[in-house]
C-alpha positions in Angstrom: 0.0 0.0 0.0 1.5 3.3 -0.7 0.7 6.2 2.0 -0.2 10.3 1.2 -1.4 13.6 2.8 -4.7 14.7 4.6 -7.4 15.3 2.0 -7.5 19.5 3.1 -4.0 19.3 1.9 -4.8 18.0 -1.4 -7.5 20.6 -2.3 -4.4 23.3 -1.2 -1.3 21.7 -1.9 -0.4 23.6 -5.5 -0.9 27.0 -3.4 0.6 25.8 -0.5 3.9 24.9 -2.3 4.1 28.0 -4.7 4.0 30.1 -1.5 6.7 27.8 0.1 8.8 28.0 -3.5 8.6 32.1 -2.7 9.3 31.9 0.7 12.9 30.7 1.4 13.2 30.7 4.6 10.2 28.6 5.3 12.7 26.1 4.0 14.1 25.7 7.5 14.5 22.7 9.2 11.8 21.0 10.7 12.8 21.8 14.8 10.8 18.7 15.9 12.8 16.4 13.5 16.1 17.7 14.0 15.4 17.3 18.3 14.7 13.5 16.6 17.7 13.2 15.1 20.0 14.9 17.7 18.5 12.2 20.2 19.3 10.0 17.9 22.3 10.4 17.7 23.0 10.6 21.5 21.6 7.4 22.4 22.5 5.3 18.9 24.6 1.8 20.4 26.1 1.9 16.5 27.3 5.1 17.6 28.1 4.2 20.9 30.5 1.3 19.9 32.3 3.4 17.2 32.7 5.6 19.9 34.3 3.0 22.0 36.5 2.4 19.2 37.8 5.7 18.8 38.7 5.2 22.8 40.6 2.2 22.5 42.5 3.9 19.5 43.2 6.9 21.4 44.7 4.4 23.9 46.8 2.6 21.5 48.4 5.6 20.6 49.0 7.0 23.9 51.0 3.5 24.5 53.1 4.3 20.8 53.8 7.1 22.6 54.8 5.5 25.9 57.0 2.9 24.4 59.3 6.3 22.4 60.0 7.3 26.6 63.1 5.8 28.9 61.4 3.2 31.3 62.2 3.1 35.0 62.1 0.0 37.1 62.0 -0.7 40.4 62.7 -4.0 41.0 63.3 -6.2 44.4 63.8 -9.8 45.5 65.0 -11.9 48.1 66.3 -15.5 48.0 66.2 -18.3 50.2 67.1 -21.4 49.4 67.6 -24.8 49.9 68.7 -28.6 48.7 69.1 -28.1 44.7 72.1 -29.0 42.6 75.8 -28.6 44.9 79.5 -28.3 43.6 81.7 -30.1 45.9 85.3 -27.8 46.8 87.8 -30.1 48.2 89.5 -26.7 49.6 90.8 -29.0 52.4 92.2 -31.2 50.3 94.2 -28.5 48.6 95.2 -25.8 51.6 95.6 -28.9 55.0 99.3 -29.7 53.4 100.3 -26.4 52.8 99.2 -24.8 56.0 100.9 -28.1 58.5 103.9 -27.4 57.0 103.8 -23.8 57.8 102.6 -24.5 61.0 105.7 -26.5 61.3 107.9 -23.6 60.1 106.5 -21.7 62.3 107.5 -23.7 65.1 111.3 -23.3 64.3 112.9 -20.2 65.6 114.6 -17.9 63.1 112.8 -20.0 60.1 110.5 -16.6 59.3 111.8 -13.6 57.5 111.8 -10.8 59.8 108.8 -8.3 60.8 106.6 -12.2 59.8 104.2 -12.6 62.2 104.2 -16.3 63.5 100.5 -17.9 63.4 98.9 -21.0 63.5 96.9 -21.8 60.5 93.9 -23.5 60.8 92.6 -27.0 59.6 90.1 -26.5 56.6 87.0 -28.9 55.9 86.4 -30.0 52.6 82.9 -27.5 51.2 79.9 -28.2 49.3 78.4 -25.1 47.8 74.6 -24.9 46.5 73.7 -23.7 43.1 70.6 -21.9 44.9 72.0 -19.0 46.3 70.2 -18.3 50.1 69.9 -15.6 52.4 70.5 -13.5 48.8 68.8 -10.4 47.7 68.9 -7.6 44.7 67.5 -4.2 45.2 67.6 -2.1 42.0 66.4 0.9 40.1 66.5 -0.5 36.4 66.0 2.3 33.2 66.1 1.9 29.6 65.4 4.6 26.9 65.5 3.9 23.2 67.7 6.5 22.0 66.7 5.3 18.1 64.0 2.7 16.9 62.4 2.9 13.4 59.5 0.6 14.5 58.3 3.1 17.6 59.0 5.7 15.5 56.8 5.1 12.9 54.3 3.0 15.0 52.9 6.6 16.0 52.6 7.8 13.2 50.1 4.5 11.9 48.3 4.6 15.1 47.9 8.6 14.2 46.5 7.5 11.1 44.3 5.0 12.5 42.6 7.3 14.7 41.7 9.6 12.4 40.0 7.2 10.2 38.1 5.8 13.5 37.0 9.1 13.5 36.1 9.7 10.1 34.2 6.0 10.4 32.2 7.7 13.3 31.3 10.7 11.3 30.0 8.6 8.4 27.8 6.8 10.7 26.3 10.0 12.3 25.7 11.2 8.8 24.0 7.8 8.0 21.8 7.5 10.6 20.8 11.5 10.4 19.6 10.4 6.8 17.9 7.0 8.2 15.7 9.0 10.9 15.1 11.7 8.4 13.7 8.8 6.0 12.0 7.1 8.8 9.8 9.8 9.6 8.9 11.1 6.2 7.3 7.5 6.1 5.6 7.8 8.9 3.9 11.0 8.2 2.9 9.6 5.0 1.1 6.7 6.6 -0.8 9.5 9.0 -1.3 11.3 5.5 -2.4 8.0 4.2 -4.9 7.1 6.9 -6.6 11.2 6.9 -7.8 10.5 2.9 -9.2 7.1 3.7 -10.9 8.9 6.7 -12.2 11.6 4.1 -13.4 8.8 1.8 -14.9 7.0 4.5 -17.0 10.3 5.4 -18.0 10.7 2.1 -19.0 6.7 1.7 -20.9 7.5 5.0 -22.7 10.1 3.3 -22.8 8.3 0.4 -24.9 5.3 2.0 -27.3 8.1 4.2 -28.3 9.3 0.7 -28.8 5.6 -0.9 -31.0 4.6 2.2 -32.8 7.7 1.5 -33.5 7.0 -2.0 -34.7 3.3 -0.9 -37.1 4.6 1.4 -39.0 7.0 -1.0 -38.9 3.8 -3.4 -36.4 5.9 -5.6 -33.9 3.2 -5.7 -33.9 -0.6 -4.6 -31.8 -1.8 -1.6 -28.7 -2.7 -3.5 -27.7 0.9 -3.7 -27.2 0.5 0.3 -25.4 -3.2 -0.3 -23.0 -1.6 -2.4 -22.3 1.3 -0.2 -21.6 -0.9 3.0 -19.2 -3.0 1.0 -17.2 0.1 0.1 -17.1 1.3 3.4 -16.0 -2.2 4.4 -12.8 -1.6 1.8 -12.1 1.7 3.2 -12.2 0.4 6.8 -10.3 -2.4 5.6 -7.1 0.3 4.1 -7.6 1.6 7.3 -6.7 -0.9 9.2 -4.1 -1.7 6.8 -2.3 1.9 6.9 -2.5 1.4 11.1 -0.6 -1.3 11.3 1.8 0.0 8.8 1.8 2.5 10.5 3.1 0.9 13.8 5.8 -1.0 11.7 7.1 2.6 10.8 6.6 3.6 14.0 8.7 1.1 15.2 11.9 1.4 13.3 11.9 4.8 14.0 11.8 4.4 17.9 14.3 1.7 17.2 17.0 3.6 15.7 16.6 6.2 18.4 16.9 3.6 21.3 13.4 3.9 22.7 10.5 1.9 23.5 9.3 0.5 20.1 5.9 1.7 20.8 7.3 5.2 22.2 4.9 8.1 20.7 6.3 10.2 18.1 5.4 14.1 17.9 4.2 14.6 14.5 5.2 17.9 12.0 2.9 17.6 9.0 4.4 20.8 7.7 7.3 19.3 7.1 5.6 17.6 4.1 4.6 20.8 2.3 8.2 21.8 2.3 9.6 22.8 -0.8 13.2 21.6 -2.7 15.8 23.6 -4.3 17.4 23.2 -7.4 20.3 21.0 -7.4 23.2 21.1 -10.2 24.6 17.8 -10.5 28.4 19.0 -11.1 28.5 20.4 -8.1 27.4 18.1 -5.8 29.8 15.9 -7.0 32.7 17.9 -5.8 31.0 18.7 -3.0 30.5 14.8 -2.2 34.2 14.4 -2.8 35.0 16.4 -0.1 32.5 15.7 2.6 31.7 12.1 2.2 33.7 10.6 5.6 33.6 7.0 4.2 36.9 8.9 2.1 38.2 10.6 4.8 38.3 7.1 6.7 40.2 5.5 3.4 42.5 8.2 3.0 43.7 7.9 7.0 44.1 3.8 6.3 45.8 4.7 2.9 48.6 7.3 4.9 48.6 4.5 7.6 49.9 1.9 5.0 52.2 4.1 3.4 53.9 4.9 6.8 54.1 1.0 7.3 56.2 0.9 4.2 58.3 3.2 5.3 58.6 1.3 8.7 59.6 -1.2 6.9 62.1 0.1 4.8 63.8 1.8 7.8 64.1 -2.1 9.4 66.4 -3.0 6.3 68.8 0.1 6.6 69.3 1.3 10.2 69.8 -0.3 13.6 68.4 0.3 17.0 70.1 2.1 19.5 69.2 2.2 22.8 70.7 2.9 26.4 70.4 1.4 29.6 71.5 0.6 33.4 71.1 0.1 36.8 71.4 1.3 40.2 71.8 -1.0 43.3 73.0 -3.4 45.8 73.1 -7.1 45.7 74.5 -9.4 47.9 73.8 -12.3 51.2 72.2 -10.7 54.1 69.5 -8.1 53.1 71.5 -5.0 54.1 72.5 -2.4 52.0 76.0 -1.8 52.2 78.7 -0.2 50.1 80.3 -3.5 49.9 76.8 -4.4 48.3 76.6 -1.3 46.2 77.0 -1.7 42.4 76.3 1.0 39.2 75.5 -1.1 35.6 75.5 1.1 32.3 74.9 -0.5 29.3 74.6 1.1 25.2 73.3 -0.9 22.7 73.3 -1.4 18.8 71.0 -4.4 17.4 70.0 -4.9 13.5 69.6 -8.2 12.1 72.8 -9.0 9.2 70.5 -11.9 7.9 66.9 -13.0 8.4 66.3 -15.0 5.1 64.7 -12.3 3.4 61.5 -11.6 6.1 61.9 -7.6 6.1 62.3 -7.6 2.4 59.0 -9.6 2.3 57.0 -7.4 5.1 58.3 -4.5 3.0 56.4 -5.7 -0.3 53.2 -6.8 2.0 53.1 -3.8 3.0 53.5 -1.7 -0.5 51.0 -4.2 -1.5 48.8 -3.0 1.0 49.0 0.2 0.8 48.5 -0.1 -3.4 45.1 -2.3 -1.9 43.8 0.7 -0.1 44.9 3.3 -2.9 42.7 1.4 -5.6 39.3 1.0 -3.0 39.7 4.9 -2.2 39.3 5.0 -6.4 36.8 2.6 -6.5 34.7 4.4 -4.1 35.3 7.9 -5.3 33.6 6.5 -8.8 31.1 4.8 -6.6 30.1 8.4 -4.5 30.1 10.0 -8.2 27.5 7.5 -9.4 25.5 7.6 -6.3 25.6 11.3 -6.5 24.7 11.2 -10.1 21.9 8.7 -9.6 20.1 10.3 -6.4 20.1 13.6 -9.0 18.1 11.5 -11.8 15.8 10.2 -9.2 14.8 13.5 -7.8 14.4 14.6 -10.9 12.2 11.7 -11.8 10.4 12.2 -8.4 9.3 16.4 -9.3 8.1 15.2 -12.4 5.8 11.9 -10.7 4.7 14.9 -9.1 3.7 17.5 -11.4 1.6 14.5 -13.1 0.1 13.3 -10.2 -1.5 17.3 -9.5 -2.9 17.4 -12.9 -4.4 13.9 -12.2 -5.6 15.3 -8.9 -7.6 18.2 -10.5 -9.0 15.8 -13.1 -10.3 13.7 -11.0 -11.4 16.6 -8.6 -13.2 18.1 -11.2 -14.8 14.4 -12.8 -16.3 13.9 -9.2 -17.3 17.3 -8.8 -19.8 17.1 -11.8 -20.7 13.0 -11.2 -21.6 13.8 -7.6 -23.8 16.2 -9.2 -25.2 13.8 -11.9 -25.3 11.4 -9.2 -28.0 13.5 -6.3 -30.0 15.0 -9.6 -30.7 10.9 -10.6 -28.6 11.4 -13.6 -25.6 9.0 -13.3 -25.7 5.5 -12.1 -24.0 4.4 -8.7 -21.2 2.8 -10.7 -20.1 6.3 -12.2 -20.8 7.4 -8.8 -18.1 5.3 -7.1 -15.8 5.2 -10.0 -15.4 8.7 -9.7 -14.8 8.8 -5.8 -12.2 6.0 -6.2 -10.2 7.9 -8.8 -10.4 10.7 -6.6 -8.9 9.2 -3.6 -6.5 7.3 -5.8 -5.4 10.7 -7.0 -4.8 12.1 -3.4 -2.8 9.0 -2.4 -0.9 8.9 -5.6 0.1 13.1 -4.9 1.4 13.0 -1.6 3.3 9.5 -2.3 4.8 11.4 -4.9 5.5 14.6 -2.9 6.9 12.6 0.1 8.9 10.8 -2.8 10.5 14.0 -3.8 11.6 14.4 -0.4 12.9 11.3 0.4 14.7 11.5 -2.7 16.3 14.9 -1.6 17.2 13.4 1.3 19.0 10.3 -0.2 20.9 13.1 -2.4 22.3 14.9 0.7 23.0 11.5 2.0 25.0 10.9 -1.4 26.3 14.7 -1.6 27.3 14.4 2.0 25.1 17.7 3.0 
């Protein structure tokens, strides 16, 4: 079923739009739909999640910034140990000889040179000493700074890129659903537009079967004149119901894409139907399109993204890393902290791989590859926004002229029931004519303000396209 305006529409709508066409600044937004959309777009969970995603990309680029700063550490531990692998240190063995005979020397006056000291050296016991080390701790303060690495280097400058074409995906989808709440209720006034001309009809059925009984009971006319009528009124009722529950579908998605109760009542602006549309040239809302539309924007970021990753890459195969390093503390048995436990480390390094069987070459031609991927898409899809552009244009244009042909159906048929209805309450046209008249009539109302609310939805699909 296809859905239009209120009947007292109809019998105005030529004057009501030539005033609009002279009055530009009637062309303002509808207030009550752009409140819509703004909610909309505040409580959208497509929104919400691209959102998030812009987050967690602003947090991986805070860490490819982190990574580029020097690193402290503090760092403590204590050991204690026991059992585990031992090394046996047959010191007695080696020093019990050695020190008897000394002792034995010793014994002998005049054996010693002079200012010697005689002692008495001591018997040593054969040691076993534990791998483990026990009763051992290491107290530190640990840096290291990367004085020179291609891969952070450039790492922030991808996750850069990323970001903005996070953002640029969130634009695009705020854009999107502005255009899918804009089309949402256009169709949902039409089905209220819809429902007031089968109202009308119904009034004039109503009418229609008072007049019949009339006639039956002044034995003017036989009782299928009233048969007939009910069985139109039962079609009427019958698009009715139809257009109501419609109506509720529409009603439905639109609450849906604004996160609200799917039977939430929406606030209705039926002047935003009568709202006129400006000429478009084509050429220039293809340039225009070229430079709004985000979905490019977000291509563009990727595309500056994979060219930075070739030049990550690139770097790898010519220049090393360089970093510094050190640490600051004591170490030793017995958790004291001594200057006999005291100890300064300061390190420099210089890495780069001499031979890795060709990997960085390969990562370097993935990653041309890559970018040469996202270089054609962003092509692609700039002849794709060009066509849709171009084709959104032919449709409107198609859509004005439904219209203008459906107005000068309108008036026909206006003016064909005008002078049946006449006919009809003088006894001088049959029933048949009668109805066929009033069913090209509504036909024509339904057919006008599908074909008005067509123009506008095809407007808006062009600012969707144009990027407006």
């Amino acid at each position: 079923m296809r859905y239009t305006l209120p009947n007292l529409f109809f019998t105005t709508v030529l004057l009501l739009i030539g005033l609009l066409l002279s009055t530009p600044d009637l062309r303002a937004q509808s207030a009550i739909l752009e409140r819509y959309v703004q909610e909309g777009l505040q409580t959208s969970l497509q929104l919400k999640q691209q959102g998030l995603d812009i987050s967690r990309q602003q947090e991986l680029l805070r860490q490819a910034n982190a990574l580029g700063m020097p690193k402290f550490t503090f760092d403590a531990n204590y050991t204690v140990a026991a059992g585990g692998r031992k090394i046996d240190f047959p010191i007695g063995d080696l020093l019990n000889n050695v020190y008897g005979n000394l002792n034995a020397l010793n014994a002998v006056p005049g054996n010693l040179p002079p200012g010697v000291v005689p002692g008495v050296f001591p018997t040593l016991e054969n040691q076993q000493i534990q791998f483990l080390p026990n009763n051992f701790h290491e107290t530190k303060i640990s840096f290291a700074y990367p004085v020179f690495n291609s891969d952070l280097k450039y790492n922030r400058q991808i996750q850069q890129h990323l970001l903005s074409s996070k953002t640029a995906e969130k634009a695009a989808g705020t854009h999107d659903l502005r255009y899918q709440i804009t089309e949402a209720y256009l169709q949902y006034l039409r089905t209220l537009e819809a429902e007031k001309i089968w109202l009308n009809t119904r009034t004039v059925l109503t009418e229609l079967r008072r007049f019949n009984e009339s006639l039956v009971k002044n034995n003017v006319a036989t009782r299928d004149i009233v048969a007939t009528a009910d069985y139109e009124l039962s079609k009427a009722d019958n698009e009715i119901y139809t257009l109501r529950r419609q109506q509720e579908n529409v009603q439905a998605y639109f609450n849906f894409l604004l996160n609200k109760e799917l039977n939430a009542p929406i606030e209705v602006d039926s002047a935003l139907l009568k709202m006129p549309v400006p000429v478009y040239q084509p050429q220039d809302l293809v340039a225009q399109s070229l430079e709004n539309r985000h979905e490019l924007d977000a291509l563009k970021a990727g595309q500056l993204a994979a060219e930075t990753d070739v030049r990550r890459n690139n770097a790898n195969l010519k220049l090393p890393d360089l970093y510094l390093g050190g640490s600051f503390g004591f170490q030793g048995f017995g958790y004291t902290f001594s200057k006999e436990q005291a100890y300064v480390l300061a390190q420099v390094g210089l890495s780069y791989d001499l031979f890795d069987g060709g990997l960085r070459r390969s990562k370097t031609q993935e990653a041309r590859l890559q970018a040469e991927t996202v270089r054609a898409k962003t092509e692609l899809v700039e002849q794709q926004i060009t066509l849709q552009v171009t084709a959104a244009w032919h449709d409107l244009e198609a859509a004005q002229n439904s219209f203008q042909s459906s107005s000068v159906g309108l008036r026909a048929a206006e003016e064909t029931f005008r002078i049946v209805n006449n006919k009809y309450r003088a006894g001088q046209a049959l029933l048949l004519e009668y109805l066929d008249a009033q069913n090209r009539v509504t036909a024509a109302r339904l057919q006008q303000v599908i074909a008005w609310s067509e123009v506008l939805l095809k407007e808006a699909a062009l600012k969707k396209a144009a990027g407006i």
